[in-house]
C-alpha positions as CSV (number, residue, x, y, z in Angstrom):
1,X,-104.5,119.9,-30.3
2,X,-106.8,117.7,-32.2
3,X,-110.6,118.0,-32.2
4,X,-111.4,114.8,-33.6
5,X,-114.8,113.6,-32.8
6,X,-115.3,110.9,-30.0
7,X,-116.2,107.2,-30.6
8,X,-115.0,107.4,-34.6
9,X,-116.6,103.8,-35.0
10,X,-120.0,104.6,-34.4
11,X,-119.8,108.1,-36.5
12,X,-118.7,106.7,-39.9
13,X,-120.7,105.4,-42.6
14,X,-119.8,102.6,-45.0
15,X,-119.8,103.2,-48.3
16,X,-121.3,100.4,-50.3
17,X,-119.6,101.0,-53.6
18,X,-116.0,99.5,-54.6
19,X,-112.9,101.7,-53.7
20,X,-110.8,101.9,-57.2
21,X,-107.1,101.5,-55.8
22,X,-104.2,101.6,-58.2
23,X,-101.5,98.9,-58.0
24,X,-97.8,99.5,-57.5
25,X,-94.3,97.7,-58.0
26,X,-92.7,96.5,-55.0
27,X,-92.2,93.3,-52.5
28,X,-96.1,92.3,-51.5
29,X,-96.9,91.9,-48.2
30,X,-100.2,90.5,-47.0
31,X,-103.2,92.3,-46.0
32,X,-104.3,90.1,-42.7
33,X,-104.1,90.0,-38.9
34,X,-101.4,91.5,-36.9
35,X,-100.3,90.9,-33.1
36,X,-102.4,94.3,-32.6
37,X,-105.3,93.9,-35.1
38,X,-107.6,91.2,-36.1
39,X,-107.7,90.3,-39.5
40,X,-112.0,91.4,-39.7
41,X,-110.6,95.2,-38.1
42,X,-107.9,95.4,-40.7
43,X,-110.7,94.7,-43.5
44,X,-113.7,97.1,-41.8
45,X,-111.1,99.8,-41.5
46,X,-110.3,99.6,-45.0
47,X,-113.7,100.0,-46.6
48,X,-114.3,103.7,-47.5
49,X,-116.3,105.9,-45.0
50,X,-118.3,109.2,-44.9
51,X,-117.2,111.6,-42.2
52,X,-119.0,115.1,-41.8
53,X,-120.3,114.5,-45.3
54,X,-117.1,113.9,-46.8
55,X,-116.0,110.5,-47.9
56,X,-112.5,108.9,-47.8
57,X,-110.8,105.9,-49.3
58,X,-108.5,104.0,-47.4
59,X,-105.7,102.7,-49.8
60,X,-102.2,100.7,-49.6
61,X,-99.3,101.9,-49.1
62,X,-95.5,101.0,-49.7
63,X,-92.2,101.5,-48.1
64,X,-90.6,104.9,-48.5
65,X,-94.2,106.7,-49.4
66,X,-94.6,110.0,-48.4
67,X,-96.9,112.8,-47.7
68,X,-96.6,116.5,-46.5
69,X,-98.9,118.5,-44.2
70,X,-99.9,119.4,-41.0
71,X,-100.5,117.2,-38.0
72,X,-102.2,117.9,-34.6
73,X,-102.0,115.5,-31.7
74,X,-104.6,114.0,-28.8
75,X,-104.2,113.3,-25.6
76,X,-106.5,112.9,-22.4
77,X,-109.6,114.0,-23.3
78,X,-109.4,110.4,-25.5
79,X,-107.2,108.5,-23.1
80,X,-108.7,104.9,-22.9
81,X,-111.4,105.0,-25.1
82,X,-111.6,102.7,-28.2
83,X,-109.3,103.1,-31.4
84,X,-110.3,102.2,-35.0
85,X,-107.9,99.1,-34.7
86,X,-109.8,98.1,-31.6
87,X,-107.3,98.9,-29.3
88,X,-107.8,101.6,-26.3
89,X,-106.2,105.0,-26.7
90,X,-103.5,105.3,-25.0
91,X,-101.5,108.5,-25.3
92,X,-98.4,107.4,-24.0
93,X,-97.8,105.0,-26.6
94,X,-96.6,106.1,-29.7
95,X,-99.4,105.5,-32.2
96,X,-101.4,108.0,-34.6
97,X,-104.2,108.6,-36.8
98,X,-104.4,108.6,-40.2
99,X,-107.5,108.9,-42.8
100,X,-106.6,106.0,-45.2
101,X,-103.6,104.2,-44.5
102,X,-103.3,101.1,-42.9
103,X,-103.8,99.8,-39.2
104,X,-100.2,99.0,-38.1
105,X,-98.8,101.3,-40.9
106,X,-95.4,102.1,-39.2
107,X,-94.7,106.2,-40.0
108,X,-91.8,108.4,-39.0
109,X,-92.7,112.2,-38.8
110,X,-90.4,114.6,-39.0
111,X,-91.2,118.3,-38.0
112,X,-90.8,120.7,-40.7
113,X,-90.8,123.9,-38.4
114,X,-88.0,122.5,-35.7
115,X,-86.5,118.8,-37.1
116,X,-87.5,116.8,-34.4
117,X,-88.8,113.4,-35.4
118,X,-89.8,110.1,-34.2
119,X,-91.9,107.1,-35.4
120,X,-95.2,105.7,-34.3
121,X,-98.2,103.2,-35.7
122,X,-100.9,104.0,-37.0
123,X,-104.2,102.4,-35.2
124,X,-106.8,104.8,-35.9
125,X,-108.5,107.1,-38.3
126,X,-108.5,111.5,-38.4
127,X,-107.7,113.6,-38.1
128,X,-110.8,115.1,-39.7
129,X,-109.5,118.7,-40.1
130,X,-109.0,120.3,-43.6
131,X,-105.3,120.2,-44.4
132,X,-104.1,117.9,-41.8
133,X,-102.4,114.4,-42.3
134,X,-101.7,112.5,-39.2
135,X,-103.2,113.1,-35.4
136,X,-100.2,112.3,-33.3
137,X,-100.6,110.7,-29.6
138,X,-99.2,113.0,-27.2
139,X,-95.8,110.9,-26.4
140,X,-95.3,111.2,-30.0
141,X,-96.6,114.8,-30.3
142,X,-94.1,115.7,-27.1
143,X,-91.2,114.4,-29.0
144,X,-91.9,116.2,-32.1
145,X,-92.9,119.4,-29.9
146,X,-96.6,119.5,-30.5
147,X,-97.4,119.6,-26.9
148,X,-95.8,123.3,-27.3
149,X,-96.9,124.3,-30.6
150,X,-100.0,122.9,-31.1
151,X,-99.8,122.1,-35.1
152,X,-97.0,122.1,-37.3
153,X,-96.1,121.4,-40.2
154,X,-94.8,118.3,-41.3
155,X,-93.6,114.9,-43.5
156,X,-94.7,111.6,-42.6
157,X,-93.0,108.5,-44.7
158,X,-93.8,105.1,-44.5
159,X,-91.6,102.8,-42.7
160,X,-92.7,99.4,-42.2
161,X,-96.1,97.3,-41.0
162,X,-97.4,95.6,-38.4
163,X,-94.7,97.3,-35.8
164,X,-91.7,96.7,-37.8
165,X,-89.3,99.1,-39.0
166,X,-87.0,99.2,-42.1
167,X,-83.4,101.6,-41.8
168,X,-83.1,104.2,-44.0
169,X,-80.6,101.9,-46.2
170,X,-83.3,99.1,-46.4
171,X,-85.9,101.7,-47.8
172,X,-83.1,103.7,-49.9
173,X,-81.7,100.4,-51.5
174,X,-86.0,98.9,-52.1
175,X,-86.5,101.9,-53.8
176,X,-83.3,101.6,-56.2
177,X,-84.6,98.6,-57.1
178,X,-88.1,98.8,-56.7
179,X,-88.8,96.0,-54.4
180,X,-90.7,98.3,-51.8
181,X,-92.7,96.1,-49.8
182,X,-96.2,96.9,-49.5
183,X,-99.7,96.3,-48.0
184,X,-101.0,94.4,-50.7
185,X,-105.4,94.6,-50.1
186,X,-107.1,91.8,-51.8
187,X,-110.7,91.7,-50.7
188,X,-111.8,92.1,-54.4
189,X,-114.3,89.6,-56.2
190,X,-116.0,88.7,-59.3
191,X,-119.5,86.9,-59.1
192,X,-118.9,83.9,-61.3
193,X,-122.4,82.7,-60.9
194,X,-125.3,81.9,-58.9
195,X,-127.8,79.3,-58.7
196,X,-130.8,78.3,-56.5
197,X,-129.5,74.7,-55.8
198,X,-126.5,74.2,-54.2
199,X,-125.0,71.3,-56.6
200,X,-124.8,73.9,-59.3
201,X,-122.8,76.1,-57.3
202,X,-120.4,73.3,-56.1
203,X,-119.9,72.5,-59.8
204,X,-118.9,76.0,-60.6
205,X,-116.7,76.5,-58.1
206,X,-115.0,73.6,-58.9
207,X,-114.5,74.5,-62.5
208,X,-113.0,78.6,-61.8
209,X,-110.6,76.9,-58.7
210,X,-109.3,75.2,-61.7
211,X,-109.5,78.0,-63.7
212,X,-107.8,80.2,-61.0
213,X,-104.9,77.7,-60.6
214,X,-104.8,78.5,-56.6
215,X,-104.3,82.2,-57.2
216,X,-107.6,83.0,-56.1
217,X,-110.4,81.6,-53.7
218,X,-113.8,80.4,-54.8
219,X,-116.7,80.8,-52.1
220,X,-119.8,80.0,-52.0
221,X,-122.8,82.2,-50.5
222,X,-125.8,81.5,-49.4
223,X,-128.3,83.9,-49.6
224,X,-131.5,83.6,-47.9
225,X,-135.1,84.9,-48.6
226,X,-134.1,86.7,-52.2
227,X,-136.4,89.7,-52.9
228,X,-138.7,88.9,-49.5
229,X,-140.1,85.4,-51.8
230,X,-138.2,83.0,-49.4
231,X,-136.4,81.5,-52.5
232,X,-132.6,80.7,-51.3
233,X,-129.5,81.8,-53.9
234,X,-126.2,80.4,-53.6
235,X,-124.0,82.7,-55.0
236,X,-120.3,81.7,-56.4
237,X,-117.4,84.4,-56.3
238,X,-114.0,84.4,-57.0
239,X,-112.0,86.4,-54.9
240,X,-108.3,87.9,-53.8
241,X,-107.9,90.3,-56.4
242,X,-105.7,93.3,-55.5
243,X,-107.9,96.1,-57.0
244,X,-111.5,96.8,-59.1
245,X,-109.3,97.2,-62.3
246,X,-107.5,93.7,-61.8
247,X,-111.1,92.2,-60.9
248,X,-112.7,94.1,-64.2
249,X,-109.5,93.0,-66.7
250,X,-109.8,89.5,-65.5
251,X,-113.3,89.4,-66.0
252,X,-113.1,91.2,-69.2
253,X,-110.9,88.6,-70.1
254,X,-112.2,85.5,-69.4
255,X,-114.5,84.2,-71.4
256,X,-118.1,84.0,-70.4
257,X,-117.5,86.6,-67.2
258,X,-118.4,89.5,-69.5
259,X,-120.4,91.7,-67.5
260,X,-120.3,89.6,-64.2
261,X,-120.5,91.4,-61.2
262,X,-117.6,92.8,-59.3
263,X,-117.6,93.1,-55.4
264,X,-115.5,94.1,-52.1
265,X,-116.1,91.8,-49.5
């Protein structure tokens, strides 16, 4: 059984530095707001986090991925309190942990040590135990026969999002032709300018919308009371880029961006 520690929310820290993701081939599905998670969970849950003085970086995923290791379960002793998602536990639901995939990641588990499998969601984060992959709810962790063994051994492959599932000749056919659908993140951002009146931040993001052609937003900032002088800053950022290296190429490549700073909202 799991000994993940109670009220995870509260027990994480945020990093404050960009999360380097690597991109992928495959169908693109939006990173956003699901019938079980808000849009603002799905984006706190995704920004890398220190737990027991380790840190972890929640990624994407795509159809058909897989991992190998052990997984634990938990049950009563978390029955009703608050997942990472937002939702309450509730351990006869099939749902599970996992340290850096996705909220609503959809995940069949299949037990190594006896073949039993089933498929649950993921809507939280742990377990936080060396060598172990997923933290199984106990109506999952029943049907796999954790309830009996305690820990075993297993593979986890990614199924689907947001509480659909794909067949196995939907995933075996997207991989032939590598058209997995994935979790596509992009919460990445190039500052583009900044400017203490307003008007010269309306003009600029006027200019990269064009520039951008509709493939990325242009906000505007306001920052208040700079460096403690009281002296407002609006700031100007372009943002929806899938990863830090799409932001830095682009901004590499765009002339006068050059050394503009890069951000994860």
């Amino acid at each position: 059984m799991s000994n993940r520690p109670l009220f995870f929310l509260s027990a994480i820290a945020l990093c404050s530095v960009s999360l380097l993701l690597t991109g992928c081939s495959g169908k693109k599905q939006n990173y956003g707001a699901t019938k079980f998670t808000s849009a603002a969970r799905h984006k706190s849950t995704m920004r890398c986090y220190t737990v027991r003085g380790k840190t972890y970086r929640p990624t994407y995923v795509k159809v058909g991925q897989t991992m190998t290791g052990i997984s634990s379960w938990y049950g009563p002793n978390f029955h009703g309190k608050q997942t990472s998602n937002g939702e309450r536990y509730n351990m006869h639901a099939k749902t599970a942990a996992h340290k850096t995939w996705p909220m609503d990641t959809m995940v069949k588990v299949t037990n190594l040590q006896n073949g039993r499998s089933t498929i649950v969601r993921i809507n939280d984060r742990g377990p936080f135990v060396r060598g172990r992959i997923i933290d199984c709810s106990y109506a999952a962790g029943k049907e796999l026969g954790l309830d009996r063994m305690g820990i075993a051994k297993v593979k986890i492959e990614v199924v689907g999002f947001a509480g659909k599932v794909q067949s196995p000749q939907q995933i075996s056919k997207a991989k032939a032709t590598h058209t997995q659908t994935r979790v596509k993140l992009t919460n990445f951002g190039i500052q583009v300018g900044a400017f203490s009146r307003y008007e010269g931040a309306r003009i600029t993001k006027q200019k990269y919308e064009r520039v951008g052609e509709g493939k990325y937003r242009v906000i505007i900032k306001k920052v208040d009371n700079v460096d403690g002088t009281g002296r407002v800053l609006y700031r100007v950022f372009m943002m929806g880029f899938p990863s830090e290296q799409a932001a830095r190429d682009y901004r590499d490549n765009c002339l006068g961006l050059q050394g503009a700073l890069i951000i994860r909202n």
